[in-house]
N, C-alpha and C positions, 0 to 999 in steps of 0.2 A: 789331186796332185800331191797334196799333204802325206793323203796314207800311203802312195807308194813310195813318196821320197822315206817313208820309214818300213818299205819293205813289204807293205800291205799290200797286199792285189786281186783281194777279191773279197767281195761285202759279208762273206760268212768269216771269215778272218775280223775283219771289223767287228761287226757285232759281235764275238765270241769276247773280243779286248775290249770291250766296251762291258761286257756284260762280266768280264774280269774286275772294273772298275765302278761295277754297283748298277749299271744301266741298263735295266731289259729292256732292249726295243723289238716292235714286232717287224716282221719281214718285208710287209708293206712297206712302209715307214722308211726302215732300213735302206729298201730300193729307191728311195725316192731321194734321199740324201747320197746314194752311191752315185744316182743316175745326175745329179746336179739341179732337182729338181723339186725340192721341199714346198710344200705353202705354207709352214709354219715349222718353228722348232721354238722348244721354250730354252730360257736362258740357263735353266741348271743342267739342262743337257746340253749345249753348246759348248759349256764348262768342263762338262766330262770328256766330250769329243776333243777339246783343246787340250784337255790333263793327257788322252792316251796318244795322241798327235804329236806331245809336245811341244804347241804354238798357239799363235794369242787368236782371237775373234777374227781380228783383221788379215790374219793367214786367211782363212776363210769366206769372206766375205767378200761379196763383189759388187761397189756400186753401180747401180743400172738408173740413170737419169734419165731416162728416155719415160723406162713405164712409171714412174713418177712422174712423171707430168701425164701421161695418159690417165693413170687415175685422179687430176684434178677435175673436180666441175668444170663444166663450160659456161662463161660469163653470158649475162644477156646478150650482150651485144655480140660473141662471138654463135651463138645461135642463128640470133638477127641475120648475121653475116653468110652463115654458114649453109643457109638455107633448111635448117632444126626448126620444126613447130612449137610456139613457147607451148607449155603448159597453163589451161584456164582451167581453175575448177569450175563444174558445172553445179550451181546450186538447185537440189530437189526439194520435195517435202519436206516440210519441219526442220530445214536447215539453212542459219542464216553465214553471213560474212565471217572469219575468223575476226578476236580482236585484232583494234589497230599497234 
């Protein structure tokens, strides 16, 4: 929404002004942040995305509480509950208890 509120409307316009401001990113890449869809950005590119945008991180950024808690562990007890088989290690040859 950023880049079109600045006139931007299509991800080779993006990367072209990106890569105006020092940042070659590859196409992949590219697509995956046009599409809303990254698994990873490092922060000095986020930096340059903001420089050519014109706005802060938090322009961009959307918190998603849901799949943070999805990537928490699940407690014993919510296993226990849950119907999850705990984990035992099975001890073989030449191998005893971890320490305590």
């Amino acid at each position: 929404m950023k880049a079109a509120e600045r006139g931007i409307w299509k991800s080779t316009e993006m990367r072209r002004r990106l890569a105006d401001a020092g940042l070659e990113i590859s196409a992949g890449k590219m697509s995956a942040l046009w599409t809303g869809t990254p698994t990873t950005i490092r922060l000095d590119d986020l930096d340059v995305i903001c420089f050519v945008l014109e706005c802060s991180p938090t322009d961009l950024l959307i918190c998603e509480p849901d799949q943070v808690k999805a990537r928490k562990p699940r407690t014993e007890q919510e296993q226990a509950s849950g119907g999850g088989t705990a984990v035992t290690p099975r001890l073989g040859r030449n191998r005893t208890l971890p320490p305590a």
